[in-house]
N, C-alpha and C positions, 0 to 999 in steps of 0.2 A: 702485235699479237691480236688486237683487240679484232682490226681490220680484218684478219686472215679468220677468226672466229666469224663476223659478219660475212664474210663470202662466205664462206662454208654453209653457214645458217643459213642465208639468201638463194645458193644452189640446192641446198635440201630441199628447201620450199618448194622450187620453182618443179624437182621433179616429183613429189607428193600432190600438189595443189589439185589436181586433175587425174588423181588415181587412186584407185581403190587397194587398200590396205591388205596385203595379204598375210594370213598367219601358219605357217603349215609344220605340221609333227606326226611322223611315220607317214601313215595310211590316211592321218584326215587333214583336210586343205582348207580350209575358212578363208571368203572373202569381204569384209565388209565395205560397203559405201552409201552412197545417203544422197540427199539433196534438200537446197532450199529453196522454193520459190514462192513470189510476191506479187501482187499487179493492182493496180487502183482500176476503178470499176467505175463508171457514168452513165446513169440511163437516161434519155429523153424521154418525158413523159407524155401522155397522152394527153389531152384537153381536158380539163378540173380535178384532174390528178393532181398531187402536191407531197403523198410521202417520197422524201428522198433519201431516207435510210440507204439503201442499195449504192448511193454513191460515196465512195468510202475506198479503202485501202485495205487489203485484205493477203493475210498469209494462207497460202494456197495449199505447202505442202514443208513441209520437216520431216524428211525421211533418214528411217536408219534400217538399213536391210544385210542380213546373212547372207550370203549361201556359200553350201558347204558341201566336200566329197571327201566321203569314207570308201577310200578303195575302189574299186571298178564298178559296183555294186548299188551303189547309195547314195544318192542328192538330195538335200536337202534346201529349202529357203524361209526363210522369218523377216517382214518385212512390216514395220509401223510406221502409221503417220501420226508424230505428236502434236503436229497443226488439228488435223481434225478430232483425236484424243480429247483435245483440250476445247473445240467448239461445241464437242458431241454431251460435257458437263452441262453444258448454260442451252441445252434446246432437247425436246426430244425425240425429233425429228433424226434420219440417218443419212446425208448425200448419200446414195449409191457408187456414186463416181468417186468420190474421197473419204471411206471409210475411214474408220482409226487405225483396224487391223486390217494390211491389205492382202498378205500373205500366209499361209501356217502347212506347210504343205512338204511330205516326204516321197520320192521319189525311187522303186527299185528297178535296177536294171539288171537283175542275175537273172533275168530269164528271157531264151533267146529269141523268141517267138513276139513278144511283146512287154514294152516298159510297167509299171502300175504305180497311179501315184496316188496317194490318201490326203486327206486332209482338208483343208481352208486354203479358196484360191481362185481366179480367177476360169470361169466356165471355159471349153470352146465351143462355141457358138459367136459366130459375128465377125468375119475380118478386123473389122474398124474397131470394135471392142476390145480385140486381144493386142492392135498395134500400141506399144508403150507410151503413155501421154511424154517422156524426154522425148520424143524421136517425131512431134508434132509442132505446128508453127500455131497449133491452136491451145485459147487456155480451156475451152469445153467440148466436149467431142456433139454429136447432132444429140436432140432429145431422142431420137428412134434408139439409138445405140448406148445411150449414157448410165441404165440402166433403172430409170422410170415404167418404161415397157415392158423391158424382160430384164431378170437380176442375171449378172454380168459376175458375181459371185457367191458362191456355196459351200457347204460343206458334203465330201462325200467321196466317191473313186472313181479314176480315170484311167481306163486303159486305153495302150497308145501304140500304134504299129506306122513305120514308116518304109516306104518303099523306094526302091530306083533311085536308089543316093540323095534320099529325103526330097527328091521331087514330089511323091505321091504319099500321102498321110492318113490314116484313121484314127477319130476317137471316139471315144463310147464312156458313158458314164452314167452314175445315179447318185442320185445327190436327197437331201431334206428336201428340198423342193420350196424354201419359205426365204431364203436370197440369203440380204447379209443378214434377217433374223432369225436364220437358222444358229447363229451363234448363243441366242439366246437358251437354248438347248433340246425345248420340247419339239417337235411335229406338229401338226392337225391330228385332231380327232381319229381319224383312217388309219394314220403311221404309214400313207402310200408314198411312196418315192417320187420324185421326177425324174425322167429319163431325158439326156441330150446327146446327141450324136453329131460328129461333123466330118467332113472330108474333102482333103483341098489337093489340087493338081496342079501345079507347075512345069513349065517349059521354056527354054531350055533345059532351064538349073533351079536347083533350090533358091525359091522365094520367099524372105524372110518374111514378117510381119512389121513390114516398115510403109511408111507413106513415100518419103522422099527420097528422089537417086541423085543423093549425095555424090557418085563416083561415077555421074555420066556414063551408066552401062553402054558399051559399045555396039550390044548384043542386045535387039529387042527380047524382053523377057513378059511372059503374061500366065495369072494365077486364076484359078476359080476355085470356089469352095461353094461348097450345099450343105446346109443344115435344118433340125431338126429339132425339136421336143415336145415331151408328151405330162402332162400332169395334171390327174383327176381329186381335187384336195376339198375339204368339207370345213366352213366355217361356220363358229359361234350365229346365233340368228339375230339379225338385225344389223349383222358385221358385214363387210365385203372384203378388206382385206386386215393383216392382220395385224393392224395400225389403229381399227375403227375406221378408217375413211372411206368415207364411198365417190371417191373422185375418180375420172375414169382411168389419170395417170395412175392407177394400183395395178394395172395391167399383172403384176407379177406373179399375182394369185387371187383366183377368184375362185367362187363356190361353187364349184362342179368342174366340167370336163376344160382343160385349156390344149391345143395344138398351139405350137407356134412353127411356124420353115421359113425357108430366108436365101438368096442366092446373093453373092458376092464375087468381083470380079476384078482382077488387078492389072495394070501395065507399067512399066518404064522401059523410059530410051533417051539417051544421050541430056541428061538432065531435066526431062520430061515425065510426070508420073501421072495415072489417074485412078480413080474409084471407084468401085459403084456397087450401091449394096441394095436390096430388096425384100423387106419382111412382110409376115401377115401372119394374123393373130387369128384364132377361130375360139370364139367361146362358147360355153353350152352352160349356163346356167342349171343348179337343180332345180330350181324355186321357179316355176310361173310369176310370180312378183318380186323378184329378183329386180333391185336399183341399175341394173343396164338395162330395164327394159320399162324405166318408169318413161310415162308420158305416152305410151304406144297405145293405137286400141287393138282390138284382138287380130284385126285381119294383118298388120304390122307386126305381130310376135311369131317371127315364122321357129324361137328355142333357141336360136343361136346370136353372136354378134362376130360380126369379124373389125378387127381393127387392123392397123397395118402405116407403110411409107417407103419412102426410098429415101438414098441417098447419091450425089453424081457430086466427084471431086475432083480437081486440075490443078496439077502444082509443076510449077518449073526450078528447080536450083540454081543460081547465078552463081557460078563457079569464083569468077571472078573476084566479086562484092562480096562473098560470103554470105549468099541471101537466098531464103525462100518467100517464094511468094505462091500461094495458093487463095482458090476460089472454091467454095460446097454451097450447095444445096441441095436444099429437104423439104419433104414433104411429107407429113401425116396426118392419119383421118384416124379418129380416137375410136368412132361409129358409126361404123356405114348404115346406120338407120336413123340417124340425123345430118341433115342436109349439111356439108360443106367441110371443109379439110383449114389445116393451114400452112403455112407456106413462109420460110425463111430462108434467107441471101448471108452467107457469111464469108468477106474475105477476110485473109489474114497475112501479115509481113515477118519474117523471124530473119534478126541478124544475130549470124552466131561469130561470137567474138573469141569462143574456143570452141568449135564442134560446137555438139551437142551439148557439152555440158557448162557452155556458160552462152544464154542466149537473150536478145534482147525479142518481145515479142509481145504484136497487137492485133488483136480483133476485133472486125466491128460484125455485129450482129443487126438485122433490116427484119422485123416481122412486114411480109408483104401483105399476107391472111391471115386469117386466123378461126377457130371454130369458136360457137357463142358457148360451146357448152366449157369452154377455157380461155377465156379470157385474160390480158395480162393488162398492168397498170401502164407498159412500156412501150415504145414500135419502135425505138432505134438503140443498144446499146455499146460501151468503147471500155474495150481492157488494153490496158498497158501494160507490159513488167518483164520481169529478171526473174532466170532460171540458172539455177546454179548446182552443180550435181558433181561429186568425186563418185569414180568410177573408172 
């Protein structure tokens, strides 16, 4: 008896371990799943460097996420990471990239014309930003895209039209405008919005928001998106963004006029996939002495800064081995009115030992350049680690 309870228990297991929980009653369907993942972290330091804090072992993510359909109508998702919940006590600092709360967002589809979704959630703007960190052999996405530049999320509404059997997409939105601090409740001074807009095109078929072809598409498939925003916001004097910091990584908001556009571009074929995305930043300060424009003399303050980068990425699937292997680089320039950009090589190896949701996975990071006005203590660093996700 004992044995036949063990098998039984043992085949439970084995078909739950890797799927996600569903709960369903009448009209409403609840899914839950989650993940955990981990990686130890080694930087090589520069010459008379000596903090080595950074090298360490580090819980990346503890997720537990919703989503939910009431009837034909209505989707929902709620989604937290109690990894960064619990880092976000002891700093007061925010990753961008690994919020606490990553999700909070309703969805209605009773109108035929177009979806509208409210809430806390991830922007669209950015290819590379909206593909899911599960579905990556990397453990950080580029600095252009991670949401140091531009906040990757908001609060606010998103209307969505899709066309030609989801090959052709629009979205349109307005949002606080102040990123993941828009959670904290108020606005700026102004109460103006930001607006973001994006629009992606696919050929053949629907192109998901994934890096890797897993499934050896048979059929070369290639995507482009164009995007947009716009946000004129007014800060406290002596502020630059709305942290206090005047480093030029605050890109998210600054005091006056911000444009940001950006073009992205996708391909796969037969376990071959590539990238390539291209942003630029235009700022308009209101302030003549405004901290982006300390150190210039006057013939150099022509009122604006533009900032900007690209990204170019190459990944192939080993069907066989169960392996991705990809290579990115990036490039960005914080201020084009100070001399020089900098420049990073990142490859990365992910062995999945089940799909996506159990993978083994490393990256090495190479600062090739870098600008003086950011400087880092580092130029080579190595992550290790295990990704583990029901779903």
């Amino acid at each position: 008896m004992r044995s036949i309870l063990l098998s039984a228990t043992t085949l439970f297991l084995s078909q739950i371990s890797f799927s996600q929980v569903t709960i369903s009653g009448g009209k409403h369907v609840l899914e839950i799943s989650g993940g955990i993942s981990s990686y130890y972290n080694y930087r090589s330091l520069k010459p008379g460097e000596e903090d080595r804090s950074k090298d360490r072992f580090k819980l990346r993510d503890a997720q537990l996420e919703f989503e939910g359909r009431i009837g034909s109508d209505f989707e929902y998702e709620l989604k937290v990471d109690f990894a960064d919940m619990a880092a976000n006590n002891y700093t007061t600092e925010i990753d961008p990239e690994n919020p606490g709360l990553m999700e909070a967002s309703v969805r209605y589809k009773g109108l035929d014309f177009l979806n509208v979704e409210l809430g806390y959630g991830k922007l669209y703007y950015s290819r590379n930003a909206l593909v899911p960190f599960d579905y990556s052999a990397y453990w950080q996405r580029p600095e252009l895209t991670r949401g140091s530049i531009f906040s990757t999320r908001d609060v606010g509404i998103t209307l969505m039209k899709n066309f030609w059997k989801q090959r052709a997409n629009i979205y349109l939105g307005a949002y606080t405008g102040l990123g993941e601090l828009s959670l904290s409740g108020d606005n700026d001074p102004t109460g103006q919005l930001e607006y973001v807009g994006r629009i992606d095109f696919a050929y053949p078929a629907r192109y998901r928001y994934r890096d890797i072809d897993d499934r050896h598409t048979p059929i070369a498939m290639f995507a482009v998106g164009i995007n947009g925003r716009f946000a004129n916001k007014k800060l406290p004097p002596g502020e630059v963004f709305p942290d206090g910091s005047t480093s030029e990584y605050g890109w998210k908001v600054i005091d006056g006029k911000r444009y940001v556009y950006g073009l992205d571009a996708a391909f796969q074929y037969l376990g071959f996939s590539g990238q390539f995305e291209i942003h630029q930043i235009k700022a308009q300060p209101q302030q003549a002495n405004d901290p982006l424009f300390q150190n210039l003399t006057p013939q150099q303050n022509r009122g604006y800064v533009l900032a900007g980068g690209f990204i170019a990425q190459l990944n192939y699937f080993i069907k066989p081995l169960k392996t991705i292997v990809s290579a990115r680089y990036e490039e960005l320039d914080l201020n084009d009115l100070v001399k020089g950009s900098s420049e990073r090589f990142s490859p990365a190896i992910a062995y999945q030992i089940n799909g996506y949701n159990a993978m083994i996975k490393f990256q090495y990071f190479n600062i090739i350049k870098e600008e003086s006005i950011d400087p880092l203590k580092w130029d080579e660093q190595f992550r290790i680690g295990m990704q583990f996700n029901f779903k």
